[in-house]
ROFILO-21419 format. One record per residue: x, y, z negated of N, C-alpha, C in turn; residue number from 1. Coordinates in nm, 2 decimals. Example, Ala and Ser with C-alpha at 12.3 -4.5 7.8 and 13.67 -1.06 7.14 Angstrom:
<recs>
+--------+--------+--------+--------+--------+--------+--------+--------+--------+-----+
!     nx !     ny !     nz !    cax !    cay !    caz !     cx !     cy !     cz ! num !
+--------+--------+--------+--------+--------+--------+--------+--------+--------+-----+
!   1.32 !  -0.57 !  -0.78 !   1.23 !  -0.45 !  -0.78 !   1.32 !  -0.33 !  -0.78 !   1 !
!   1.28 !  -0.22 !  -0.71 !   1.37 !  -0.11 !  -0.71 !   1.29 !   0.00 !  -0.79 !   2 !
+--------+--------+--------+--------+--------+--------+--------+--------+--------+-----+
</recs>
This chain:
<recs>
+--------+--------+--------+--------+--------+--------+--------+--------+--------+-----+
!     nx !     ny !     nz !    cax !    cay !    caz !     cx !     cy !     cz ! num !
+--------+--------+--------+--------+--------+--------+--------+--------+--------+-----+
!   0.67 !   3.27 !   2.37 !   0.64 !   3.16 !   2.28 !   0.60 !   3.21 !   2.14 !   1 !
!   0.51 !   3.14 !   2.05 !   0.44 !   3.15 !   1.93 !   0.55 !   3.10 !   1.83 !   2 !
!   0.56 !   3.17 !   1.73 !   0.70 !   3.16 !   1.63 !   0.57 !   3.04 !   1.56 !   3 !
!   0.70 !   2.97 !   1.50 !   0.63 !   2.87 !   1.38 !   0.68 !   2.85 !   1.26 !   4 !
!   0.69 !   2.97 !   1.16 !   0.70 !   2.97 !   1.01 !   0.70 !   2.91 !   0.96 !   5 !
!   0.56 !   2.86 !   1.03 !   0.50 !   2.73 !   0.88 !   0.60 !   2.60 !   0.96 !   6 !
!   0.69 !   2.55 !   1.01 !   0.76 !   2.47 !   1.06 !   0.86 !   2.44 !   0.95 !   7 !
!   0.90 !   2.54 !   0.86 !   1.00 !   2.52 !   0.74 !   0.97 !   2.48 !   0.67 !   8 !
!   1.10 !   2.39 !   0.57 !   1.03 !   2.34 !   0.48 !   1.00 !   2.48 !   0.36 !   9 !
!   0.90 !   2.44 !   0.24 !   0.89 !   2.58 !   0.15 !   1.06 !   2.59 !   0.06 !  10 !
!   1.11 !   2.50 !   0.09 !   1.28 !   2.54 !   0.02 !   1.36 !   2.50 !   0.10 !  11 !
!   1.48 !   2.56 !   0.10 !   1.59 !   2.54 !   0.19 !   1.76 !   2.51 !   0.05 !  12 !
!   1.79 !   2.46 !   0.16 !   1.92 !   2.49 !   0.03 !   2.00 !   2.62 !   0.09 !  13 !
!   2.09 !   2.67 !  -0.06 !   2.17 !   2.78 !   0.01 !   2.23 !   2.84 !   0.14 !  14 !
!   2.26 !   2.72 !   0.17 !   2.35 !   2.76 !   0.32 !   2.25 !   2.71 !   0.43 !  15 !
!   2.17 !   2.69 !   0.44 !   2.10 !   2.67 !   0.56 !   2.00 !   2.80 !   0.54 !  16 !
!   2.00 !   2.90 !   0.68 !   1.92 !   2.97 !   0.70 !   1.79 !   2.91 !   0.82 !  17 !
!   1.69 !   2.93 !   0.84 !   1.60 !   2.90 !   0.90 !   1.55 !   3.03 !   0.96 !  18 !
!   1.52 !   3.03 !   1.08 !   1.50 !   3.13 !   1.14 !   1.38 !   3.11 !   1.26 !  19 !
!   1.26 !   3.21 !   1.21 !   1.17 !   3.23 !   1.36 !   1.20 !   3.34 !   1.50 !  20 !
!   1.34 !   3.36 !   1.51 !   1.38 !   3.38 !   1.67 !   1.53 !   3.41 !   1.64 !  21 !
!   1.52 !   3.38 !   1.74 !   1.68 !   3.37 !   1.82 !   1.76 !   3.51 !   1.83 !  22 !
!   1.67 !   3.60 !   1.84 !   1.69 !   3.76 !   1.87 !   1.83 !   3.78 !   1.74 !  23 !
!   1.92 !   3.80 !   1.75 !   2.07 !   3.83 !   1.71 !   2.13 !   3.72 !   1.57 !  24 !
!   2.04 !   3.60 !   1.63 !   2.06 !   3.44 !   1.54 !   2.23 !   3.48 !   1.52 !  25 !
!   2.25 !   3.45 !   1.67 !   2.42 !   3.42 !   1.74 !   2.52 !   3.47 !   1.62 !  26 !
!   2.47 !   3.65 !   1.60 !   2.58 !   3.75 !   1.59 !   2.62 !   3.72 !   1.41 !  27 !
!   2.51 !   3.68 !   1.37 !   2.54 !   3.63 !   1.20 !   2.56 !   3.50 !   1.20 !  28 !
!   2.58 !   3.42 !   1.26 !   2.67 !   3.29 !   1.22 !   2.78 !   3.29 !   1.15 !  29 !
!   2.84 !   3.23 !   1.06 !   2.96 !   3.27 !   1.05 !   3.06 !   3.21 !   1.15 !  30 !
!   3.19 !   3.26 !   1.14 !   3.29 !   3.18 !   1.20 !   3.29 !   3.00 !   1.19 !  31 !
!   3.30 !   2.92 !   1.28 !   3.31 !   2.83 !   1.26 !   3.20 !   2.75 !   1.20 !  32 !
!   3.05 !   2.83 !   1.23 !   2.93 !   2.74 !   1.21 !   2.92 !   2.62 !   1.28 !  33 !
!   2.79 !   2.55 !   1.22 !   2.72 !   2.43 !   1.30 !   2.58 !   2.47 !   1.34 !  34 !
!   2.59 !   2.51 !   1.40 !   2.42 !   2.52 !   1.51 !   2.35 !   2.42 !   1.56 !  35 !
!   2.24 !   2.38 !   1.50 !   2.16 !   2.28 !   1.49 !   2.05 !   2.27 !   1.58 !  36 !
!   2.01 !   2.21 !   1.69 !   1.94 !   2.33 !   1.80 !   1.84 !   2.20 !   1.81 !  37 !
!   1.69 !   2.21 !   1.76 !   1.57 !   2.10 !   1.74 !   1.45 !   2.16 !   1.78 !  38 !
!   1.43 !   2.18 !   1.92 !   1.28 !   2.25 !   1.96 !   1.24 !   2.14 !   2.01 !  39 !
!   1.12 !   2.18 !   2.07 !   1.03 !   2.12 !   2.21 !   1.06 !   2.14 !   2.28 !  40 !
!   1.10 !   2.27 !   2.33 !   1.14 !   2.36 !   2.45 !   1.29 !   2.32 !   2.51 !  41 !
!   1.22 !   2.26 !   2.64 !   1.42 !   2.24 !   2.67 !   1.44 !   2.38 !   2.74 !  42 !
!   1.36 !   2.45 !   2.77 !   1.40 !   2.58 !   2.84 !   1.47 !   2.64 !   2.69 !  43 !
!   1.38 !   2.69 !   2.55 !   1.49 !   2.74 !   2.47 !   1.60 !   2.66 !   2.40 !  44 !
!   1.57 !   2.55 !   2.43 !   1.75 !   2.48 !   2.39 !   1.81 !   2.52 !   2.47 !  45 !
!   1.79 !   2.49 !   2.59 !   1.91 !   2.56 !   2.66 !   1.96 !   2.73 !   2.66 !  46 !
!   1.85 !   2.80 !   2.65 !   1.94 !   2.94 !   2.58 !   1.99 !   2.98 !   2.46 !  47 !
!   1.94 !   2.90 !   2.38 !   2.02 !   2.91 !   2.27 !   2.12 !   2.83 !   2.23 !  48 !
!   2.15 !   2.71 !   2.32 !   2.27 !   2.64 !   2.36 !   2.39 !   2.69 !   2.42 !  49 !
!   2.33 !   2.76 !   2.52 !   2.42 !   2.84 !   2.57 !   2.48 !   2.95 !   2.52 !  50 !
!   2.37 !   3.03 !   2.46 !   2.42 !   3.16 !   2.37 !   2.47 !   3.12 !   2.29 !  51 !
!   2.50 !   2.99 !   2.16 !   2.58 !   3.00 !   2.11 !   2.74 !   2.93 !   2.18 !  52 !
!   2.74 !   2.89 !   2.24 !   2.88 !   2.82 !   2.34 !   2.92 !   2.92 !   2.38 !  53 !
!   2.84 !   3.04 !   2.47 !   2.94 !   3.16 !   2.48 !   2.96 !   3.26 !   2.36 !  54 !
!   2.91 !   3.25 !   2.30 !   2.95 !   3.34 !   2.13 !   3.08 !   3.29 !   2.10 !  55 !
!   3.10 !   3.15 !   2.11 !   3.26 !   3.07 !   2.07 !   3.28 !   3.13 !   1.96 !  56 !
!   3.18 !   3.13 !   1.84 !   3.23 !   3.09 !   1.70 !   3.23 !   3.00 !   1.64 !  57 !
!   3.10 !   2.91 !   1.71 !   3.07 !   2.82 !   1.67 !   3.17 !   2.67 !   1.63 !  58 !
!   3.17 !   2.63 !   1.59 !   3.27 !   2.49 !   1.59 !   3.16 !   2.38 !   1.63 !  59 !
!   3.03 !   2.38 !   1.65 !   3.00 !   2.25 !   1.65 !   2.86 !   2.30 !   1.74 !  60 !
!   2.79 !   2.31 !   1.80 !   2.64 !   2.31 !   1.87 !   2.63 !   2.19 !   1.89 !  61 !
!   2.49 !   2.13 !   1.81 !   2.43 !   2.01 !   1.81 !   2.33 !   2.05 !   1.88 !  62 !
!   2.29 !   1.92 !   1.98 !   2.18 !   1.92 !   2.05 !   2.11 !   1.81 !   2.07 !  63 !
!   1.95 !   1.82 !   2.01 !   1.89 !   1.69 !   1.98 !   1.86 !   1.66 !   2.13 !  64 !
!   1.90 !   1.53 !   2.19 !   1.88 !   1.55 !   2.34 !   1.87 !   1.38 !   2.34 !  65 !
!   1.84 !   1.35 !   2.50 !   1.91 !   1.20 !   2.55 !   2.00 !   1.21 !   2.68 !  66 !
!   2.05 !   1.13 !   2.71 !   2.18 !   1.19 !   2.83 !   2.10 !   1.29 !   2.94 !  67 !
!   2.00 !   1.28 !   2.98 !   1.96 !   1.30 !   3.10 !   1.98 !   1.43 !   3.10 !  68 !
!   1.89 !   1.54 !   2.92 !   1.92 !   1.65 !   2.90 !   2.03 !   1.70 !   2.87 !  69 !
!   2.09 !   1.62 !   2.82 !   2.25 !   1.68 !   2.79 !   2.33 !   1.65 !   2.91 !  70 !
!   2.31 !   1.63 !   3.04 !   2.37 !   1.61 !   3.13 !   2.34 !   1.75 !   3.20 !  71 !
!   2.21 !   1.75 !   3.20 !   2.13 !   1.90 !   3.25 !   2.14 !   2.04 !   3.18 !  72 !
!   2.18 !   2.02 !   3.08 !   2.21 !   2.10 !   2.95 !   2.35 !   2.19 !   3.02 !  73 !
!   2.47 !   2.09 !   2.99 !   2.60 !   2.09 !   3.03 !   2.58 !   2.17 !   3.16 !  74 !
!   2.55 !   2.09 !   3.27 !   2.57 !   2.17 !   3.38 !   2.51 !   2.28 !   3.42 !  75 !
!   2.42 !   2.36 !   3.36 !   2.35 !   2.46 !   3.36 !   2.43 !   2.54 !   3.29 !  76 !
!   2.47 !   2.54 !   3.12 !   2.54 !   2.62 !   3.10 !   2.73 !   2.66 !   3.17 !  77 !
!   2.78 !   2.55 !   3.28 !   2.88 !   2.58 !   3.31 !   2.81 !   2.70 !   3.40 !  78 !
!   2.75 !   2.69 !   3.50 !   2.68 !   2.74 !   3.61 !   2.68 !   2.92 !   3.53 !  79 !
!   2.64 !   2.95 !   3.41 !   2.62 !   3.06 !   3.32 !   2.73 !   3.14 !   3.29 !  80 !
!   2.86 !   3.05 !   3.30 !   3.02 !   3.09 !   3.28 !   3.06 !   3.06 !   3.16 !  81 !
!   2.96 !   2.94 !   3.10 !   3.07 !   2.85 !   3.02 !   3.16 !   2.73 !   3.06 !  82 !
!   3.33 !   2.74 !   3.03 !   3.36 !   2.62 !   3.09 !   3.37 !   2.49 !   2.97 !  83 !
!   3.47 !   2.43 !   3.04 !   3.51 !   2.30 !   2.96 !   3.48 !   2.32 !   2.86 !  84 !
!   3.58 !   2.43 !   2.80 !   3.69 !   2.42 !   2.67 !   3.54 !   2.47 !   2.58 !  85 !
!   3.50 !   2.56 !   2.61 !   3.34 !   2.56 !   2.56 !   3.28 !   2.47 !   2.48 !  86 !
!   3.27 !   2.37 !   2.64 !   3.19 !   2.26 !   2.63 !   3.23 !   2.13 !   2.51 !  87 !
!   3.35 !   2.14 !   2.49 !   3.39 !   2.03 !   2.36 !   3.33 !   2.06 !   2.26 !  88 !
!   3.25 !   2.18 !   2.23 !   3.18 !   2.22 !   2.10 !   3.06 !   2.16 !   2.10 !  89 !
!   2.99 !   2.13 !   2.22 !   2.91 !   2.07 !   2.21 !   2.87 !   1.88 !   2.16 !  90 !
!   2.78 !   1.91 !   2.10 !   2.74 !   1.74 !   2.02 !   2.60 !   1.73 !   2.11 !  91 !
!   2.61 !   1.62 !   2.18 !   2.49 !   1.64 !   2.24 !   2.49 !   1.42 !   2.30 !  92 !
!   2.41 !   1.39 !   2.22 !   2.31 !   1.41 !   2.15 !   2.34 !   1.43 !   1.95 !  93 !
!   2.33 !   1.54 !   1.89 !   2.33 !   1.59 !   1.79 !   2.30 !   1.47 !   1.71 !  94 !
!   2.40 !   1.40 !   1.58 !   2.36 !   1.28 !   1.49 !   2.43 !   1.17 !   1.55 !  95 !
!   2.40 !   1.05 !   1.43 !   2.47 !   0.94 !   1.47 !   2.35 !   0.85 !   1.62 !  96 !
!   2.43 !   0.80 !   1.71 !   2.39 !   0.73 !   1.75 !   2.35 !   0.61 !   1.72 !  97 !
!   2.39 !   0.59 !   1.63 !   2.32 !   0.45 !   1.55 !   2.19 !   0.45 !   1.53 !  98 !
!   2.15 !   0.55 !   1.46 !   2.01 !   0.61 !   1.41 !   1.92 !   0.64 !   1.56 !  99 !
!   1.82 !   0.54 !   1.58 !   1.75 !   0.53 !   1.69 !   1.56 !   0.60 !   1.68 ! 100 !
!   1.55 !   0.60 !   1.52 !   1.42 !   0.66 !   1.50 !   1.43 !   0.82 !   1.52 ! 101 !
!   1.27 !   0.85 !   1.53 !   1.26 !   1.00 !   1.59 !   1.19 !   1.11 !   1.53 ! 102 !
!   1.16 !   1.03 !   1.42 !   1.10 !   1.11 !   1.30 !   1.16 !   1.21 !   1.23 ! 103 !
!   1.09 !   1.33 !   1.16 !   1.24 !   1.44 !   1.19 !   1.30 !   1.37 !   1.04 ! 104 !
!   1.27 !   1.29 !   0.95 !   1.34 !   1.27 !   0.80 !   1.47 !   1.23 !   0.92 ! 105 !
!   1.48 !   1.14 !   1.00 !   1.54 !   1.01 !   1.05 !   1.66 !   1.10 !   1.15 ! 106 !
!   1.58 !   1.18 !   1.18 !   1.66 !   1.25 !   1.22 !   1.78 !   1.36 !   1.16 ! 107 !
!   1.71 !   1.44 !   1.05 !   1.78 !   1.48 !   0.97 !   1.89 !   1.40 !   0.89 ! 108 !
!   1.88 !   1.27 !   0.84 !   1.98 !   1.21 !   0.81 !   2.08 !   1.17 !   0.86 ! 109 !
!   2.05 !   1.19 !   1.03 !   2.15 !   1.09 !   1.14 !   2.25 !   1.26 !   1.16 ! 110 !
!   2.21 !   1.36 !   1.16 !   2.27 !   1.51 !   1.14 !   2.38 !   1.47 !   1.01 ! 111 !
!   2.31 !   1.47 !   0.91 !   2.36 !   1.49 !   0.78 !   2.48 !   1.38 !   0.76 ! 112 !
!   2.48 !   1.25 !   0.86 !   2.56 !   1.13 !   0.84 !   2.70 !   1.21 !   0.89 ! 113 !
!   2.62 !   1.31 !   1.03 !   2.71 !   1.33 !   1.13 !   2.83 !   1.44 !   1.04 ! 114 !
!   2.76 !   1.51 !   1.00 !   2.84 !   1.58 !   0.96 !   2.94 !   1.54 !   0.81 ! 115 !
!   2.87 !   1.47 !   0.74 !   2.96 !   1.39 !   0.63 !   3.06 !   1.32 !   0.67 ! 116 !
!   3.05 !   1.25 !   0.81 !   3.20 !   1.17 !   0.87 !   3.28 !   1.28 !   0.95 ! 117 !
!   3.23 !   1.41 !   0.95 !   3.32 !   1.46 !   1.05 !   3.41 !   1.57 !   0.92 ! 118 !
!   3.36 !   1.57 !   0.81 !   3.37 !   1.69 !   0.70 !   3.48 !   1.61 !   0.62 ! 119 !
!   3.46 !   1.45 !   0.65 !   3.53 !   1.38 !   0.54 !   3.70 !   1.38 !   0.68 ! 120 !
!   3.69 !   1.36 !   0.81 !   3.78 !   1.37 !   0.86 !   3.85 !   1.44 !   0.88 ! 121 !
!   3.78 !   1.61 !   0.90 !   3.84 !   1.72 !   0.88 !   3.83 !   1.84 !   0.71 ! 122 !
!   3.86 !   1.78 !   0.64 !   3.74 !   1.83 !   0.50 !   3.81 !   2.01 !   0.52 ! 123 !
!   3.89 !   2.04 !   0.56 !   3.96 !   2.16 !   0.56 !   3.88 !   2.27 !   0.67 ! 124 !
!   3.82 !   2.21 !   0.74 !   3.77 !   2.32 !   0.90 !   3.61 !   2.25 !   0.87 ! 125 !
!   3.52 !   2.19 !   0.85 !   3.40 !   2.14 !   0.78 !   3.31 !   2.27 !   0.83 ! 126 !
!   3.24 !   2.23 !   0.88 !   3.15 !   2.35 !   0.96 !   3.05 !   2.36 !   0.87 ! 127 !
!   2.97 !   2.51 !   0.89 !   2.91 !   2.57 !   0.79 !   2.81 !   2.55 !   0.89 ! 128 !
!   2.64 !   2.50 !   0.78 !   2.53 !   2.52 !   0.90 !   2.45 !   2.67 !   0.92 ! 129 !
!   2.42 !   2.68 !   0.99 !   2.37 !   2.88 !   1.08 !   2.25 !   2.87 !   1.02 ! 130 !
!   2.21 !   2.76 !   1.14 !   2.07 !   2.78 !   1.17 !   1.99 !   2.68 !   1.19 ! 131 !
!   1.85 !   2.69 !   1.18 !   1.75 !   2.59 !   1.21 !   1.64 !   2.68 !   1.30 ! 132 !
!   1.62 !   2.65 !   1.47 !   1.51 !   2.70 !   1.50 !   1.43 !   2.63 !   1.49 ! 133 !
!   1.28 !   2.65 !   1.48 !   1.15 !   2.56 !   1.50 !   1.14 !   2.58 !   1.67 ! 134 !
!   1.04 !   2.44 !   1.70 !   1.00 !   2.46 !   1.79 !   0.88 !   2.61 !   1.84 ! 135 !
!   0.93 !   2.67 !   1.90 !   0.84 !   2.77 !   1.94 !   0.87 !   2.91 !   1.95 ! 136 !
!   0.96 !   2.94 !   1.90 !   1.10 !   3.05 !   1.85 !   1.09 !   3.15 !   1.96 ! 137 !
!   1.09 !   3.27 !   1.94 !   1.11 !   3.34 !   2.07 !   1.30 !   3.37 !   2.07 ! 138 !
!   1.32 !   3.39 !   2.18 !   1.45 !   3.42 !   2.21 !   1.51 !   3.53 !   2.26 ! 139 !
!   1.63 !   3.55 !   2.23 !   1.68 !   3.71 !   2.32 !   1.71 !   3.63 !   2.46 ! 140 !
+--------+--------+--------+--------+--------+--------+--------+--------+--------+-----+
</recs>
């Protein structure tokens, strides 16, 4: 796959790093990141879904999905030698469910809601965001 640079925005804020491949994304997360996982590719959501679920630093792997992929998502990564306990990290479909547009603003906000209601319930463990792949990313 063709990396896509130009997919970023030209500023990021401090704590979001953006990244054109996956190649040792995992190993710099910090403890208790949020992995934000928004390609085209359901082949690389799912390895980088999975690589971060078995890394287990993660606190949170978002996955922009609808049930059908997150049903195929899930059971492919158990199949890999992720179990259950794994699998509670997973957010899938990534964002509020309320938010039904698919636009990435719309999307981005339904992320940002997600994590303001989960930051305000846990404000103490509040996951830090990793990463943003673009669609097209090459992967380890």
């Amino acid at each position: 796959m063709v990396p896509r640079p130009a997919s970023f925005p030209s500023h990021m804020p401090r704590d979001v790093n953006g990244h054109t491949s996956t190649d040792r994304l995992l190993e710099t997360a910090p403890e208790g990141a949020f992995v934000a996982i928004m390609t085209h590719s359901h082949a690389l959501d799912l390895a980088v879904t999975a690589a971060a679920l078995l890394a287990a630093r993660c606190a949170c792997v978002g996955l922009i999905s609808g049930a059908t992929k997150c049903a195929r998502s899930s059971g492919t990564v158990r199949q890999i030698g992720s179990g259950d306990a794994d699998l509670t990290h997973l957010i899938c479909p990534v964002g509020l469910t309320e938010i039904h547009d698919k636009p990435p603003g719309a999307m981005a906000a339904a992320i940002a809601q997600l994590l303001i209601r989960r930051d305000t319930a846990a404000a103490a463990t509040s996951p830090k965001f990793a990463a943003i792949v673009p669609s097209g990313a090459p992967h380890a």
